[in-house]
N, C-alpha and C positions, 0 to 999 in steps of 0.2 A: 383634118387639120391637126398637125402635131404639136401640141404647147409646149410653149417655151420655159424653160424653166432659168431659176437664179444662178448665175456665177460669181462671188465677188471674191475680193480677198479679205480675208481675215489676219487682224496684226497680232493677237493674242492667242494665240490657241496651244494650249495645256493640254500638255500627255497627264493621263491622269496618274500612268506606270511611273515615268519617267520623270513628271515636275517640270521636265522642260519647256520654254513657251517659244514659238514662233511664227513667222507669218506663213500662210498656208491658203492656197485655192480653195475655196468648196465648190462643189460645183451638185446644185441639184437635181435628181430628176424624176421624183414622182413624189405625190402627195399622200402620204398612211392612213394620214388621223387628223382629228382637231377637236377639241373639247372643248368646257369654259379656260382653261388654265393655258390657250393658245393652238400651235398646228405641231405637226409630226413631216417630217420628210424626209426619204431616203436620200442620201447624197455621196460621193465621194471626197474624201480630199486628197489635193496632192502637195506637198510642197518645193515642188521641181517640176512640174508638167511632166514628167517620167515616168515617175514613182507613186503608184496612185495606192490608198489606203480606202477600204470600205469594203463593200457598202456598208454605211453605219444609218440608224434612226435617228435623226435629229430633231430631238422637242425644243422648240424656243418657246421660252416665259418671257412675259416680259420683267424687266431687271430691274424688282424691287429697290429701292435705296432705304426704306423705314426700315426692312426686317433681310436679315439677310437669307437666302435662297436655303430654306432645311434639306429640300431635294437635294441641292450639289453636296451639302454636307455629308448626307444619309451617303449616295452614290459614292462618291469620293472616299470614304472609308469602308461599304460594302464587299466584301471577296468572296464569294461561296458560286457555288454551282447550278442553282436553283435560283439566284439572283441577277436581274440583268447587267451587265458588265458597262459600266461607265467608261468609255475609252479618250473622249478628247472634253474639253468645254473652252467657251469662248466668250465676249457678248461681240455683237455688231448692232449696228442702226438700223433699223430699218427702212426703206428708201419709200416704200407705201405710207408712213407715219409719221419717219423721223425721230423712233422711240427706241431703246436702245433694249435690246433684249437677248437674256442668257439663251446663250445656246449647248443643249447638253448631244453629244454626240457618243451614241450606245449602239453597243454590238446587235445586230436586227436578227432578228428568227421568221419564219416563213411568214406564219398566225398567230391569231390570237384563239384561245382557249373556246372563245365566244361561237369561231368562225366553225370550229371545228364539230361544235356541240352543233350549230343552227344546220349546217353539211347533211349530217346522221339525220337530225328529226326533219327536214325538210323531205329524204327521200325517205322519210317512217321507217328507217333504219334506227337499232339499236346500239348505241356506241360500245364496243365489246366489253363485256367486264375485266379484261387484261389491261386493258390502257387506263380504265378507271381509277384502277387500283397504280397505276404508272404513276396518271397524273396527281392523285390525290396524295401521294409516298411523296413525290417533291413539291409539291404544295408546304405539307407538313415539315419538310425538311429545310428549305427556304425559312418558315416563319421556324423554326427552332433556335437559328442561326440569328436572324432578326430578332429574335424575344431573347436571344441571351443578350445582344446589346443594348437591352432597353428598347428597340426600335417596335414603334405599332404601326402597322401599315396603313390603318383605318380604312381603306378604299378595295378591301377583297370580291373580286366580279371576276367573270369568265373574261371580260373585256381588257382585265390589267393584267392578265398570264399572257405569256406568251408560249407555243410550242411549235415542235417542227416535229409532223406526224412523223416525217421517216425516219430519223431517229428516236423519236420517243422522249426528247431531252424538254425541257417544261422550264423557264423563268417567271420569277414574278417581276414587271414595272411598274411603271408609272408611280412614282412615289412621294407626287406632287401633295398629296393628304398625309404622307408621313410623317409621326412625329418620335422622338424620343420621351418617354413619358415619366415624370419623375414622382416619388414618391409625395404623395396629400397634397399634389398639384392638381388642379382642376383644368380639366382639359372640354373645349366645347362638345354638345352632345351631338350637333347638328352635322354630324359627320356621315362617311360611309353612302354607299345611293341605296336609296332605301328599299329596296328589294332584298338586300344582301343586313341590312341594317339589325344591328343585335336587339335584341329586346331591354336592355337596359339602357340604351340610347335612345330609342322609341320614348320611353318616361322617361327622358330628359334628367340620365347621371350622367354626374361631370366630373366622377370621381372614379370611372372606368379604367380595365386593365388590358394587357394585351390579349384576353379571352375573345373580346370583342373579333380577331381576327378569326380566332377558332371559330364563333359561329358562323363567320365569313367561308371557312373553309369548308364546312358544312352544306352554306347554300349549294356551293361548288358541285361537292362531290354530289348532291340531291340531284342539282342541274344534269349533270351527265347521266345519272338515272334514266330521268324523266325527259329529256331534251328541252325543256322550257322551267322558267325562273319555279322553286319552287312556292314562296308567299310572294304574293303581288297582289297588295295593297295598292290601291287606288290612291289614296290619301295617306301622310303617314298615320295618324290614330287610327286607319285603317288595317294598314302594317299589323297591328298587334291582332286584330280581330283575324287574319289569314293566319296566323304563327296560333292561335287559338284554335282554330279547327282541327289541329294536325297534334299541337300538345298537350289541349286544354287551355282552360280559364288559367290564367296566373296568379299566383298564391301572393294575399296581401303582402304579407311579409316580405316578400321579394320585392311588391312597386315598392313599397315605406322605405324596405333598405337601397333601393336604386333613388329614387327620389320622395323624399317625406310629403315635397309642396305636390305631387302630382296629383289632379285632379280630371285627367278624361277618363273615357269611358273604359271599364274592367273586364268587359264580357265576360263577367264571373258565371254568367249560364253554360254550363256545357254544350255546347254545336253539335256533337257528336255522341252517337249510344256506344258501345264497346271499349276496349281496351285499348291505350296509347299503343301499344306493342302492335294491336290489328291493323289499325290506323298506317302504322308505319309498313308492315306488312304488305297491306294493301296497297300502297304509294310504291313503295320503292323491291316489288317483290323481285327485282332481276339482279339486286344486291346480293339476293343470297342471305343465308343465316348471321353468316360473320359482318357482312355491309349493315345489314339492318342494326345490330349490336352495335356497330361505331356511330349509326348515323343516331342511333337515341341516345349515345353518351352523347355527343358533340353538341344537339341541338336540344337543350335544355336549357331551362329560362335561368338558371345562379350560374355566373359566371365560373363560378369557383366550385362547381362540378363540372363545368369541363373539362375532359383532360388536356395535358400538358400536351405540347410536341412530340417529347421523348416518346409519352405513353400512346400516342397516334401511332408514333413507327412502330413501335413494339405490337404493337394488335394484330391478332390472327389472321386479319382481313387482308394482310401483307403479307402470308407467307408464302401465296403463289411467288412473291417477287423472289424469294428469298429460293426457292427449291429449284426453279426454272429461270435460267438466264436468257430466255429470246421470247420474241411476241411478233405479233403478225401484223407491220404498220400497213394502213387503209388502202387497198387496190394491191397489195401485193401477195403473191403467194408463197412462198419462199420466206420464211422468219429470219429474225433478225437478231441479231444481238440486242437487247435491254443496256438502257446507257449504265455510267459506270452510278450504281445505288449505294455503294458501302464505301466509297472513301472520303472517311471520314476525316478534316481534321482536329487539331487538338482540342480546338473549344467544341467542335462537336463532340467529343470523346467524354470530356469532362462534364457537357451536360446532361449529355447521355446515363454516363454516371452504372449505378447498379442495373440497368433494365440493357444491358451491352450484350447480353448471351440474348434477348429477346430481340435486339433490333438487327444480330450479325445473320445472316447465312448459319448453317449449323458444318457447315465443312471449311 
């Protein structure tokens, strides 16, 4: 039995390029996703029955009136390469509820990040260290983009990338947890899903920076490693005791300066006999010398020794990308062209800054 899916009209619908608004078909026909924050569906629209535009992902929220939607916001002034393209929005009623909800209409890519990781370790295949390094380069280049405009994603998971193996091109979405984050504002800690969840948010600070994304990026790059999450916490107090085994006990000084009131458990006993470096070693040996190096800068418990963006691109652990332009997407033999990595524009340039001979190609 084939389901049926939605058609209606829509009287509002905003080019996000263009500013223009007008009434427009949509017409759905498969279901993506659904979360707490609503569904996902691929759909076209047309505004002529002629002329059909898509396929685009469409998330509908429903349409706050107390706060207005930070997502259209974020999207709506978002342009980079690495980020998913907001192309139309709209709201309509819904004829199930009666409730009236934003519809954001974004450019679709195959999968998600998630599908691609669970693919590999399902057939106990190892995701090849060329795409690792792919997807971890526009991961890092995405949030450099986003942390120059103040923007924190807070919701970094294999689940909110999107990528399309056969070109190798990688988006971040979903940016319903995004916020812009302003200086000695307190922002809730209770953010992020907590597998991917920074250890300063774990002890509940609420005076976090965009780093919280970097140890997002980290879980990431860990995940493709390993093909499965790599701390998974039960519980979140649990959270911290997995993120313990792998870097140690956490240094008081770090709960007091993340939060003074925090009171649970420290597992100030070491879990583990040998050195952080073995530990890591031993986790993540298919990274290689240079992965293992990013992945203990990245996943350490002070935010503010993680490094920056910039200084992500710039690590040796990137210079395969940098020396060899093709890679060999999944099931094929024949290599490919590597999407475009180095065009950069000007605010990337600028934040780029002094580390520009590190993050270019050397030709």
């Amino acid at each position: 039995m084939s389901q049926r899916y939605d058609q209606f009209i829509a009287n509002d619908v905003t080019s996000n390029k263009s500013n223009v608004t007008r009434q427009m078909l949509v017409k759905e026909y498969k279901k993506i996703g659904h979360g707490a924050f609503g569904t996902v569906v691929q759909a076209y629209l047309t505004p002529d029955n002629n002329k059909w535009y898509g396929p685009f992902a469409i998330k509908k929220v429903p349409a706050q009136t107390e706060y207005k939607s930070r997502e259209l916001e974020i999207l709506r002034i978002a342009d980079h390469p690495n980020v998913v393209k907001l192309e139309y929005f709209f709201t309509h009623v819904s004829p199930t509820d009666n409730k009236v909800y934003q519809h954001l209409a974004m450019e679709c890519l195959p999968e998600t990040l998630q599908l691609e990781i669970h693919r590999y370790a399902s057939n106990k295949l190892e995701l090849p260290l060329k795409h690792i390094k792919l997807y971890t380069y526009q991961i890092a280049r995405g949030m450099l983009y986003l942390h120059a405009l103040g923007i924190c994603h807070r919701d970094i998971k294999p689940s909110n990338i999107l990528v399309d193996p056969n070109t190798g091109v990688l988006k971040i979405c979903d940016f319903g947890s995004a916020k812009k984050l302003e200086q000695n504002q307190p922002s809730i800690s209770y953010i992020c899903s907590r597998f991917y969840r920074a250890p300063e948010l774990i002890v509940g600070c609420t005076q976090y920076t965009t780093q919280i994304d970097i140890w997002g990026l980290g879980c990431v790059m860990g995940e493709m490693l390993i093909g499965k999450a790599v701390f998974q916490g039960q519980e979140p107090l649990l959270q911290l005791r997995e993120i313990s085994k792998l870097l140690g006990p956490p240094d008081k000084k770090f709960i007091f300066f993340s939060n003074p009131s925090y009171d649970g458990p420290l597992f100030s006993k070491p879990l583990f006999s040998g050195s952080v470096q073995a530990r890591f070693e031993k986790h993540f040996g298919h990274a290689g010398p240079e992965g293992i190096d990013l992945l203990m800068k990245v996943l350490v418990y002070e935010p503010e020794r993680r490094p920056s963006p910039r200084r992500i691109l710039a690590h040796p652990f990137f210079d395969d990308l940098r020396r060899e332009r093709y890679f060999f997407p999944r099931g094929h033999t024949q290599p490919k062209y590597l999407p475009p990595l180095f065009d950069f524009s000007q605010i990337e340039i600028q934040v780029i800054g002094d580390l520009a001979s590190q993050v270019m190609p050397s030709e």
